[in-house]
N, C-alpha and C positions, 0 to 999 in steps of 0.2 A: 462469513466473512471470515425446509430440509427435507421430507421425504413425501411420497405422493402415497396414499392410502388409497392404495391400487385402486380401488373401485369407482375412486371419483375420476374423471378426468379432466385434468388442467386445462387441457388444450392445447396443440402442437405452437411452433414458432410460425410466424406468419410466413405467406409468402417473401421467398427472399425478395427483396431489390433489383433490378437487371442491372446489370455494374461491368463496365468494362474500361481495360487501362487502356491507357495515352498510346497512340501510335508510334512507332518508331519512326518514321520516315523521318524526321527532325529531332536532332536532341543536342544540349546544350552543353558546352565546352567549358564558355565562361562566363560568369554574369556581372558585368559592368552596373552596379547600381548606385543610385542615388537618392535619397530620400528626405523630404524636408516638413517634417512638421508641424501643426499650428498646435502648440499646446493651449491657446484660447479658445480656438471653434472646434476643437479636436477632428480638423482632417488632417490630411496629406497629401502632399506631391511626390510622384516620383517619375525618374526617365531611368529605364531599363535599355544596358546596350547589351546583347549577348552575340557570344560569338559562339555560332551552330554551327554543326554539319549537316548539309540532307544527304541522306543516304540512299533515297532514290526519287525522281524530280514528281513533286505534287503542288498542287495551284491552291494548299492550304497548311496553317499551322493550325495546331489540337494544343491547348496548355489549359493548365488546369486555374482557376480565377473565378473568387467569390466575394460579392461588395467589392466590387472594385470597378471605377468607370474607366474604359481606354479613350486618350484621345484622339492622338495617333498611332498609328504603325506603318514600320515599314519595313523591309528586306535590302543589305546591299549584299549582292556578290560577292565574291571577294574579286578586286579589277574589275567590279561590272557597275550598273548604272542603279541608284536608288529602286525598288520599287512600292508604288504608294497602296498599303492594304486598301482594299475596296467595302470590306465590308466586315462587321464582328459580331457574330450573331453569340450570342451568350444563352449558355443550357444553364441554368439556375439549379434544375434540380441536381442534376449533376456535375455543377462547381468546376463547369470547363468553358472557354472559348473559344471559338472557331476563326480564327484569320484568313480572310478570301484574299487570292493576290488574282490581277487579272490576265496574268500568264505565268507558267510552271516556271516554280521555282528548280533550277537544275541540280545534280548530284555537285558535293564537293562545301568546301566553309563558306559561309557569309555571316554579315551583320543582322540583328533583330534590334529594332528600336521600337521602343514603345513610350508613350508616355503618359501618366493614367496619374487619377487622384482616388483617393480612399476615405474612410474614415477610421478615426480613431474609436474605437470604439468601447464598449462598458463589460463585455460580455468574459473577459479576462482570458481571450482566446485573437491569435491573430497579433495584429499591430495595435495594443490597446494603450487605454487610460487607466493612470493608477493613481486612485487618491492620496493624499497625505497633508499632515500638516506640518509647516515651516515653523521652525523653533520660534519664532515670534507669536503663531497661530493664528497665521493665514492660509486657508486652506488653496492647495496649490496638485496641480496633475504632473504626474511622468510620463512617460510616452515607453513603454516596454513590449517585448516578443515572448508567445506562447505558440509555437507552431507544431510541437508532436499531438496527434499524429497528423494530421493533415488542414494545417491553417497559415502555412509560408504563404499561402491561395490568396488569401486576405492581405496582406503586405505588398504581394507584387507577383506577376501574372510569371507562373515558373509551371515546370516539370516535377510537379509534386508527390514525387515516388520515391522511395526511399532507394532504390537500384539505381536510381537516373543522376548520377553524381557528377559534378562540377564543381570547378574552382571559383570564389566568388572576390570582388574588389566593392569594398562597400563605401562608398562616403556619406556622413551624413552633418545637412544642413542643419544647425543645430542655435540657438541664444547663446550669445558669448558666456553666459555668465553658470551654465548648466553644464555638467559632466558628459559626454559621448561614449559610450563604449562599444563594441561589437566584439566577435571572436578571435581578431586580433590585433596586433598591436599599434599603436598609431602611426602612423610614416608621415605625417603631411597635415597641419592645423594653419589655417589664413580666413585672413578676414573675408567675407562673402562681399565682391563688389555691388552686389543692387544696396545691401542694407548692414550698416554699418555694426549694428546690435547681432552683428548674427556671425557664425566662425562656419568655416567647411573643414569638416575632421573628415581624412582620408585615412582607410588600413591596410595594412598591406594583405597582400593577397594569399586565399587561404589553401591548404591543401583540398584536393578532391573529396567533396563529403556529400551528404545528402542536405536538400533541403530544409526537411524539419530538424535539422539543428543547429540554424542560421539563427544568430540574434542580434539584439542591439536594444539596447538601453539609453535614454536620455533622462537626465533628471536633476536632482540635489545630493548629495553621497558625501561622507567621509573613510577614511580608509585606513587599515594597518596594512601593513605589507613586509613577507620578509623572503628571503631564497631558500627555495629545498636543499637538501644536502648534494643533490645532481645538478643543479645550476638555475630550478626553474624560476623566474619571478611568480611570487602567492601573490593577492590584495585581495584581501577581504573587503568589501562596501558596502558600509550603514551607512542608517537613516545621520541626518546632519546631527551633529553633537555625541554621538552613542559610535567611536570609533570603540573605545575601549569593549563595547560588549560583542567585537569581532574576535578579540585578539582567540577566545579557547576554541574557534572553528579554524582561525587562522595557525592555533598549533596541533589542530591535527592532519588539514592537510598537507604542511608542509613534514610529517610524519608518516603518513598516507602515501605521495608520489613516491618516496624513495620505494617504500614496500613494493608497489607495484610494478614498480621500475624491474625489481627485483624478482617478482615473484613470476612472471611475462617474459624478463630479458629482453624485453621491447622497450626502449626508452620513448618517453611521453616525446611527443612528436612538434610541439609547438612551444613558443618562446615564453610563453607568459598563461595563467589562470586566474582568472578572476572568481570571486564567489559572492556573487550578490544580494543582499534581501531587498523582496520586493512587497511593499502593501497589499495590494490585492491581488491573489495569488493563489489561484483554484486547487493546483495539487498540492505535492509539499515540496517536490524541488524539480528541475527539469537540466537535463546533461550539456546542454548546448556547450558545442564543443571549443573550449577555454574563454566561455562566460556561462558561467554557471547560476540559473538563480533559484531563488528558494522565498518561501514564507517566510516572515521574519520570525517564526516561533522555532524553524527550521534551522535556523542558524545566530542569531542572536544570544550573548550568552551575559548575563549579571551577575558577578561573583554572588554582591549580596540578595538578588531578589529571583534568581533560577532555579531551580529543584534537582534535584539529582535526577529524574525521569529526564528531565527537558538539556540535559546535558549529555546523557546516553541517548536521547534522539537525535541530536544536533551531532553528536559524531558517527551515528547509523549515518543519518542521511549526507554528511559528508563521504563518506565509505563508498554509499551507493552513486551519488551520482561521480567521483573522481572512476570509481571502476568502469562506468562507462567512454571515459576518456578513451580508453583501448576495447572495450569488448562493448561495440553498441556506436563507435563514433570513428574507431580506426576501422574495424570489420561492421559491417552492419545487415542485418538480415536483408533478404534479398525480398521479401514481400511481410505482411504484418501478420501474415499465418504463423511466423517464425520471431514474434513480437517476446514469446513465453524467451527464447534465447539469450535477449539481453535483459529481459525482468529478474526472469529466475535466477540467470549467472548472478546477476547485483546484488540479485536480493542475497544469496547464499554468501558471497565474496565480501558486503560490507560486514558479516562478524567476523572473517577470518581477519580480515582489517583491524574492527575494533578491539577483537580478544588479542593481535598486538599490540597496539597503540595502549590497549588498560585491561590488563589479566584480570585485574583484582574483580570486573564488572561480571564474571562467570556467563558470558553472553551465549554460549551454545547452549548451554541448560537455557537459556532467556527465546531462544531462539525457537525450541520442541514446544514451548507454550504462547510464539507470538506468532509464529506460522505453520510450523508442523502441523498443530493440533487444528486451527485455523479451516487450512484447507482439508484434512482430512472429513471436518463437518459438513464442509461446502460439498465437496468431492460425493459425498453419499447417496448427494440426492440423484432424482432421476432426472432432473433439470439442470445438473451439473455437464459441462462440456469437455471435452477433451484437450489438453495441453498445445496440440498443433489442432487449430481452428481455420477453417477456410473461411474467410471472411472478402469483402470486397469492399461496397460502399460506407462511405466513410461513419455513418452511423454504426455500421457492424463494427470496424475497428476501435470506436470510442466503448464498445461495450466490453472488450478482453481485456482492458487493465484491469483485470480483476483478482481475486485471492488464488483463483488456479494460474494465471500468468506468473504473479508474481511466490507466492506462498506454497504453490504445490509444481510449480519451476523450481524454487531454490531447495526444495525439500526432497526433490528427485536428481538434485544437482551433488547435496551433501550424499545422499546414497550412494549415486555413483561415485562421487571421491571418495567414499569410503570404500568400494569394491574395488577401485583400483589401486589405491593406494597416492598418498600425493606425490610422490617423484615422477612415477608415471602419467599421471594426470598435469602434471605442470610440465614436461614435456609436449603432451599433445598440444596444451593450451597454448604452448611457444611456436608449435610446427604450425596449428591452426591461424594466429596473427599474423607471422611470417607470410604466409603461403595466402593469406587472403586483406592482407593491410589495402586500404582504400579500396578495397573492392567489397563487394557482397556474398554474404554464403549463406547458407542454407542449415539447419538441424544435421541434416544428413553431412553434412562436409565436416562441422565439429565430431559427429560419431567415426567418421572415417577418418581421423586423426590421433582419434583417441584407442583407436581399434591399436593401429600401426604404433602407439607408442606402449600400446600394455598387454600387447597380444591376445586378449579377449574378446570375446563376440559385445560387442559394447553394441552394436545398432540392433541385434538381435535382442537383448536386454531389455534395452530401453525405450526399442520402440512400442513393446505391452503398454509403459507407463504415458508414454505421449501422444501416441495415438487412438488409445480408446479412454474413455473417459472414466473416471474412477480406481478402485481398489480394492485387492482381496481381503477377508477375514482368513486368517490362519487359524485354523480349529489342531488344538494337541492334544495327544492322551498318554499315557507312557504306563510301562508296566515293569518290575522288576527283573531280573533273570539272572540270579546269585550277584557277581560285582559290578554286571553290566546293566546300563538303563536306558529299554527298547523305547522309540519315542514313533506314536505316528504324528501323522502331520498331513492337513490337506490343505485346500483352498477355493473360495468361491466368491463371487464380487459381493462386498459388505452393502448394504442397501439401508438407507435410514429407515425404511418402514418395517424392517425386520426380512428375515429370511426370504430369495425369491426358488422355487425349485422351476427355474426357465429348464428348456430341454437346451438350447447352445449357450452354456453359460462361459461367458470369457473365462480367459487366464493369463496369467500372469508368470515372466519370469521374474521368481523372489530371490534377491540374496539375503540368504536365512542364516544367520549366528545366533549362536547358542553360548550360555556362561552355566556356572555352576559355584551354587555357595562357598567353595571352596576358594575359588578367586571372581568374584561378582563383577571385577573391573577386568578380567583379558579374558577373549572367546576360546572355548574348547575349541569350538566347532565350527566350519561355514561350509553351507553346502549352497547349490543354486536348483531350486525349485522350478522344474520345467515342467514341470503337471500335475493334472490333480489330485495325488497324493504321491505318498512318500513312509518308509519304513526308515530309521534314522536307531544306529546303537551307539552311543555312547559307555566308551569302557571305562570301567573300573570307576564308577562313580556307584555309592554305597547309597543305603535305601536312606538313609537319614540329611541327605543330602537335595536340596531343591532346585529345579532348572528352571533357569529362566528365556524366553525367546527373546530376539532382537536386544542385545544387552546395547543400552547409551541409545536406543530408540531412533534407530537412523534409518531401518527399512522404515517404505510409505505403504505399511498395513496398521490392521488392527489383529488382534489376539483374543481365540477365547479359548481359556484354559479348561481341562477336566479340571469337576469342583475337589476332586482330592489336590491336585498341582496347585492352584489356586489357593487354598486353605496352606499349603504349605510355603505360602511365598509370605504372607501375612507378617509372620512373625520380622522379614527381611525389612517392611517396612515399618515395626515401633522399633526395632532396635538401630533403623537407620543401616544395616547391613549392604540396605540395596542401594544402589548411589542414587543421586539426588533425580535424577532427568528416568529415570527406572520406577522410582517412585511415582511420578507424576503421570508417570504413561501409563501405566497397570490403573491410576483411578480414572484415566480420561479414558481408557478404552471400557470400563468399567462401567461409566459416566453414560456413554455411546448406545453401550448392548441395551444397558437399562431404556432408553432414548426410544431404542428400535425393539423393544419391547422384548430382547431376547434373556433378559435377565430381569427380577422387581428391582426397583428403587429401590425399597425395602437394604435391599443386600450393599448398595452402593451407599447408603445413609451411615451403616452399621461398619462398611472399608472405613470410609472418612473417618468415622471416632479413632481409629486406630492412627490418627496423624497427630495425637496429642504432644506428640515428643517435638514433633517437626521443626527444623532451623530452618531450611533454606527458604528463601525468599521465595523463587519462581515457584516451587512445588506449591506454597502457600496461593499465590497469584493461582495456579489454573483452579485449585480450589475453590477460592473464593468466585471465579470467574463461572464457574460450575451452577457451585452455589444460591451464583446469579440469578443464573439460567431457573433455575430452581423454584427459588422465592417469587421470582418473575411468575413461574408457571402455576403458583401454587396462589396466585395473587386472583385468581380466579375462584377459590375457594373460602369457604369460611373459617378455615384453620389457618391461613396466613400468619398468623401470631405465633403458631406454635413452630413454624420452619426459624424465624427470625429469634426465638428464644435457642433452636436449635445451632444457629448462627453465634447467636452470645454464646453459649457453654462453650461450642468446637475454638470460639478466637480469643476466651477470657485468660486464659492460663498463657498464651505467647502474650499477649496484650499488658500483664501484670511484670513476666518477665522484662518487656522492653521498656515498659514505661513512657514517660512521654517526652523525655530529654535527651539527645545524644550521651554518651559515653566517650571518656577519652577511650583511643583506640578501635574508634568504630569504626566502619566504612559504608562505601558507597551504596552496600547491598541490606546492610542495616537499617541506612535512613530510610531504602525502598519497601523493605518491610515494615519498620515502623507507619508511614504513611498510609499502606493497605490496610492493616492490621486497625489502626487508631478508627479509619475511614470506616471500617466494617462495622466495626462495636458500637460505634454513632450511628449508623444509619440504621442498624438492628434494633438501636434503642436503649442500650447498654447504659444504666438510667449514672454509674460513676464517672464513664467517657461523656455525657452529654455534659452532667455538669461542671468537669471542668473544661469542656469545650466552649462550652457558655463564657466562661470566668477569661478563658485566654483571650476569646474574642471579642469582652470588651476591653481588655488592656489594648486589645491591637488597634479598636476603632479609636480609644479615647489617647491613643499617642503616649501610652505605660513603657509599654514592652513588643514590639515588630514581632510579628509570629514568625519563627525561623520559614524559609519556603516551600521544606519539604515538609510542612505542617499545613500552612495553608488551605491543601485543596480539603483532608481530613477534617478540620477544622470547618471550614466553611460549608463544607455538605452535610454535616451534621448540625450545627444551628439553624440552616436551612430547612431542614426535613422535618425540625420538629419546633418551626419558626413562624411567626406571622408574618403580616403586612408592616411592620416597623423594621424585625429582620429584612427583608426583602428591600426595601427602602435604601436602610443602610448598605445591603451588598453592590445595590444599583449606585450610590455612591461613590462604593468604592471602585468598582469598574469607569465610572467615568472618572474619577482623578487618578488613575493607574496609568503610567507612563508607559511599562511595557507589555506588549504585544502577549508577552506571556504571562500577564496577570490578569491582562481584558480575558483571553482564553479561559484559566483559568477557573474564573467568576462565573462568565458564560456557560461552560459544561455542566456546572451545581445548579445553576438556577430552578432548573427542573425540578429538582426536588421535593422545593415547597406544595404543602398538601392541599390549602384552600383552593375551593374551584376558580374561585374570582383573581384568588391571585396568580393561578395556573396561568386563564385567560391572559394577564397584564407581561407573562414574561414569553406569553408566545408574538402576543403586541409587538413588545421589545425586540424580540428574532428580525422583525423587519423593518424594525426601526434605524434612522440615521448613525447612532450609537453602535451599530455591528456592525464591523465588515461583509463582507455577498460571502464570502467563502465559510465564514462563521456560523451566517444562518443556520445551517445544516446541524448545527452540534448543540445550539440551542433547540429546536424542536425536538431533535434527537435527543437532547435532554429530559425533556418534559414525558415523550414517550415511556423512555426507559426506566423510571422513576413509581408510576404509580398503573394502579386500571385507572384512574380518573385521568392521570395524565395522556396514557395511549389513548383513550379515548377523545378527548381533544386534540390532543396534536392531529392526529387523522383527521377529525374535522376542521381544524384549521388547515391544514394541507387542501383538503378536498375546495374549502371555500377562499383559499388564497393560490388554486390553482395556478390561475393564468402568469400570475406574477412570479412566483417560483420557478415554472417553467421556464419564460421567457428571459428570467434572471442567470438560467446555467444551460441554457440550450444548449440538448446532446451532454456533453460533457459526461463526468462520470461523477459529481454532486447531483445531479437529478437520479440517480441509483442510489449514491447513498441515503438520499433523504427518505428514499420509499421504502427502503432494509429497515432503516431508524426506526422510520413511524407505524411499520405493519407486521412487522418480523411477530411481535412478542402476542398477539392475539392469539387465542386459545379456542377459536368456536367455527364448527365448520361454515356457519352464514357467512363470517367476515371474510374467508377467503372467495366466496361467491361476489361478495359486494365490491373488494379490492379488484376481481378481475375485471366487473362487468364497471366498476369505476374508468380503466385505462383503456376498456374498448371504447369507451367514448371519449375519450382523454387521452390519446397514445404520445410514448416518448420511445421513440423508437430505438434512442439508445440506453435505454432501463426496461425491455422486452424481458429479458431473460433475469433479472435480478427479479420483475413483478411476478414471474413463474414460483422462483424458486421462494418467494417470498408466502404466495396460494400454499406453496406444497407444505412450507414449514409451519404455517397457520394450521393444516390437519393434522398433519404431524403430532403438534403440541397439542391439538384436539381428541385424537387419539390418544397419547401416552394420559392426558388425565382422565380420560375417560377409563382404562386401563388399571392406573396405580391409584388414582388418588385414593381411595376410599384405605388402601394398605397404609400408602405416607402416614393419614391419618392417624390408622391404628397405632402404627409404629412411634408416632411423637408422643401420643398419650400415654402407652406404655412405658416408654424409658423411663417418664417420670414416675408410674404409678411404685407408692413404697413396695418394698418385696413382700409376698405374704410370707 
């Protein structure tokens, strides 16, 4: 979010799907809808009027339509006579219906009437139900839209391809007493003549877009609101009572449109944005173009009760989805093979965002260890895919949001802006919008934009990186030659399982920059790596001088140095020489080799000690996150104790430095470290962090002293872990009297932690209990997994025996992938990746195929490397302590 040991075999991807798109002969102009809800019996009514052209005369219409009953249909001419459908035979498996007319329909416009009822439904996809509770605490439904990638199907019988674009006039029948919203703004509110309690909110009509990013919200909302500095109307929309925890999303996107406005030279196209939280709410936010919604942890913000994490996520994910407003909603790909286009540009474009909106957050350093590094793991495997994916039916499409779409998109987005330089590159991006607004394009139309504005071979580039799947190791050696220093340099696809010597081994073109201890921050050197190797001389750099590849970590390779180059970088990281994001990549590539068996653990154990100095937050995060990985894998062993002591010594000394208080003068990335830093030393067991962890948490249960909130989670997973059944009790408490959203969370993600078996049981109970929202579930199991071998091992058995219900709870979706990453990723023995498969051939989710691949591969994987190291790790922990002789 790893590698296949070659000799077993996984097993290929099943047969694909037959899948084919909607016909052309009819497609739609405009879509007249109407929509009227029962938020009691949770269905719907709606009457669809669209105004089509057929383009050459056929005796049927193809639209795509899933749960959804028609009652009638019909065609008028344009000047011609009604005609009444005859028949609708509905393909279920294929989420389309067939309209019979009993004579051809001729070339030229007409009317399509339909008028069909649906239901509201639970599955947090489509035209669903969203629970909540009314400030009084009655629990009460909204009626809200989830339709990327393909579930507008569900709401109402359309052309549901993202190429097949029209203008839409929404009205929706609505309870007088409930909010209405859709994508734009309202023209027209009157009372409904049948029934007096009910209003018809008309909007005005919107510009040509695609259908998955149609919305509409009805419900209970409050709202801040204020104008960008270009004229746009903002409204932020919280839950009733909690406007005020809109207002810090509400000032960044009215900070946000100007930049982008700015950075495009495309001004935002629509009168008004709305930004909404929504209760039950599968991803974390979704683009719908100018109604925007989100999770409420997503955007909801409480001076006093939010954490400094959950305020750099809430202005990421404002970032990401406003950048889609123009790249994903103005241009939008022309099929979901070209899905990585608007993930990866978001993903890349909300830090450029955020690192204006708040420098101080050091978000590009945040960025090499929350996606870089990400997918460069994913990326390794052999069950990793390629950036442009041919996919079709719509299970295929729900399975590419994935870490390569989005994390190894915006990581091969940042390279290329950094090969061309940004004047260059935001020129193309302006030639590209221009030249393709409200229509569709393609990968290839971006690269050919970008070519003409920077005069490089940009499609040549970059199609190594999107088209085949993965990435090279860059192997360096260098040799002296009086002031000059010779460097070779080759490349070959890095493999999680270690070295493969294929006879057609891909390649890659690399943009390769080179620095030198002399100035660590500006590139001597950039050359472009078109084969597989290379001789490379660097003048007048003296022997006493160290070189480093890829300076600021922007190429998407990994590095393995000669151990002489290597040895001489070491000293760049105690002295802090090397900058912060150079650091962090030298131990995660480090981290990797060991991984893939091309280097011991041993030597990556003995890097780390060398980060004693270390300030920066992020460099500390991928560490720790390493670490993780680590303690996780070693959790299989009977030396466990001796990693987690090695965890206390590496975080005691920054841990003593920060203490447990803010500082005047601290900031944003202080409190981020202190939280890690506290969190580690508790959960490693760190016997002076446990008990004053202890001590602050009962001032906070007994209403003393409020734990600040960047303390909290630190706090609460360390009484937890080393907690009983009263512990547990009381957190369960505290979760149910927690007003927000980001404290239920919170709570939720520790639970796991606790060690008793019985009580493991009682908190995977809880995961599907009334108490957790459906989108939650998934972070509670995921909790208990990742926490212990007693916990992976339950949680998988709970999985396995609470199958049906899980499934049917996130059908397709991309939470039935995460659940199974969660709960199977961290097993260590080649049987379980046998059991896990032969588990899902009987149990298939079609759209978690390839996550359950890569999930086998990584279970060997970790099989392999301890069967490999462990017996060294060993050696090596008991030695550091043993006294000198």
């Amino acid at each position: 979010h790893t590698k296949n040991a070659s000799n077993q075999n996984i097993g290929t991807m099943p047969e694909r799907r037959p899948f084919v798109r909607l016909p052309t002969d009819v497609y739609p102009v405009n879509y007249g809808l109407s929509l009227k809800p029962d938020l009691i019996d949770f269905t719907f009514e709606g009457k669809l009027e669209a105004l089509v052209e057929v383009t050459q005369a056929t005796n049927q219409i193809v639209m795509n339509c899933a749960d959804i009953d028609i009652i009638t249909a019909s065609f008028v001419p344009q000047g011609g006579e009604e005609i009444n459908a005859t028949g609708f035979n509905y393909q279920n498996e294929d989420e389309k219906v067939t309209l019979s007319f009993p004579s051809a329909l001729q070339k030229g416009f007409g009317t399509l009437k339909i008028d069909f009822v649906g239901e509201l439904n639970d599955k947090m996809k489509g035209f669903y139900r969203s629970k909540y509770t009314s400030p009084t605490g009655e629990i009460r439904y909204a009626a809200v839209t989830q339709f990327e990638a393909t579930d507008a199907r569900r709401a109402f019988p359309c052309w549901d391809e993202p190429a097949i674009k029209a203008t839409f006039d929404i009205t929706l029948i609505v309870p007088k007493d409930r909010v209405a919203l859709s994508n734009m703004n309202v023209i027209d509110r009157k009372p409904h003549p049948d029934d007096e309690n009910l209003v018809e909110v008309k909007f005005a009509t919107t510009p040509i877009m695609s259908t998955y990013l149609v919305a509409f919200v009805i419900g209970e909302y409050d709202y801040v609101e204020s104008q960008s500095s270009d004229g746009v109307m903002v409204r932020v929309y919280t839950p009733v009572g909690k406007a005020e925890q809109g207002k810090f999303a509400l000032e960044v996107a009215t900070k946000t449109l100007p930049f982008y406005n700015d950075y495009f030279s495309v001004p935002y196209p629509l009168p008004k944005i709305d930004l909404i939280a929504i209760a039950d709410f599968a991803a974390g936010a979704m683009e719908n173009w100018g109604l925007v919604t989100y999770r409420e942890t997503a955007l909801l913000i409480d001076p006093k009760n939010s954490c400094s994490s959950s305020r750099q996520w809430v202005a990421l994910v404002v970032g990401h989805e406003l950048a889609h407003q123009w790249f994903g909603n103005l241009v939008t790909m022309e099929w979901w093979t070209h899905l990585w286009l608007n993930e990866g540009f978001a993903s890349w474009i909300e830090y450029l965002c955020v690192d204006h909106c708040f420098p101080e957050y050091d978000i590009w350093t945040q960025f090499v260890s929350a996606d870089y590094t990400r997918a460069l793991d994913l990326d390794a495997l052999d069950s990793s895919h390629p950036i442009e994916v041919n996919v079709g039916h719509p299970s295929e499409v729900d399975e590419i949001f994935d870490a390569i779409s989005y994390s190894k998109g915006a990581s091969v987005i940042r390279m290329l802006h950094n090969y061309i330089g940004d004047e260059d590159f935001r020129k193309g991006m302006n030639a590209y919008l221009l030249k393709f607004q409200h229509k569709n394009a393609s990968t290839e139309d971006l690269w050919d934009c970008l070519e003409q504005a920077s005069g490089k071979p940009i499609a040549a580039v970059m199609g190594s990186w999107t088209k085949q799947m993965g990435f090279p190791i860059i192997a360096v050696d260098q040799e002296q030659v009086s002031d000059d220093r010779i460097l070779k340099i080759s490349q070959k696809k890095f493999c999680a399982s270690g070295p493969h010597n294929e006879e057609n081994c891909p390649s890659w073109m690399v943009p390769i920059s080179i620095c030198t201890s002399e100035d660590p921050k500006c590139t001597k050197l950039k050359v472009l790596l078109d084969r597989q190797e290379t001789t490379i001389t660097l003048n007048s750099v003296g022997p006493d001088q160290w070189i480093k590849i890829n300076p600021g970590t922007v190429g998407f390779y990994r590095i393995q140095y000669s151990s002489s180059m290597l040895e001489s970088l070491l000293p760049g990281i105690r002295d802090l020489s090397l900058q912060p994001v150079d650091r962090l990549g030298l131990q995660n590539d480090l981290f990797s080799l060991s991984r893939a068996g091309m280097i011991s653990t041993v030597e990556v154990l003995k890097l780390m000690e060398a980060f004693l100095n270390e300030p920066n937050y992020t460099v500390w995060s991928d560490l720790s996150c390493n670490l993780g990985v680590l303690s996780s894998l070693l959790s299989h062993t009977d030396f466990h104790e001796e990693i987690q002591e090695f965890i206390r010594d590496l975080f005691t000394p920054i841990g003593l430095k920060l203490g447990w208080d803010s500082k005047p003068g601290e900031g944003h990335l202080d409190a981020l470290l202190r939280s890690l830093v506290l969190g580690k030393l508790g959960k490693a067991g760190h016997k002076p962090t446990l008990e004053e962890a202890r001590r602050r948490f009962k001032d906070h249960v007994d209403g003393k002293q409020v734990l600040p909130a960047d303390l909290r989670s630190p706090v609460y997973l360390t009484v937890l872990k080393h907690g009983d059944s009263a512990t547990l009790d009381t957190m369960l408490k505290l979760h149910k009297q927690a007003d927000m959203q980001e404290e239920k969370n919170r709570i939720e993600r520790v639970l796991g932690a606790i060690s008793a078996p019985d009580l493991i049981q009682k908190v995977l109970n809880f995961a599907l209990s009334e108490d957790v929202r459906p989108q939650d579930t998934v972070s509670v199991i995921g909790g208990v997994a990742g926490s212990s071998k007693q916990g992976r091992k339950a949680a998988w058995k709970f999985v396995k025996d609470n199958w049906e219900e899980l499934y049917n709870r996130y059908q397709g979706g991309f939470l039935i992938s995460r659940l199974i990453k969660l709960t199977v990723d961290g097993f260590a023995i080649d049987k379980m990746a046998v059991e896990v498969k032969s588990f899902f051939e009987s149990h298939p989710a079609p759209a978690a195929e390839r996550t359950v691949q890569q999930c086998c591969e990584n279970i060997l994987l970790n099989a392999a490397w301890l069967k490999r190291d462990a017996e060294d790790i060993h050696q090596y922990l008991l030695q550091r302590k043993a006294p000198p002789v």
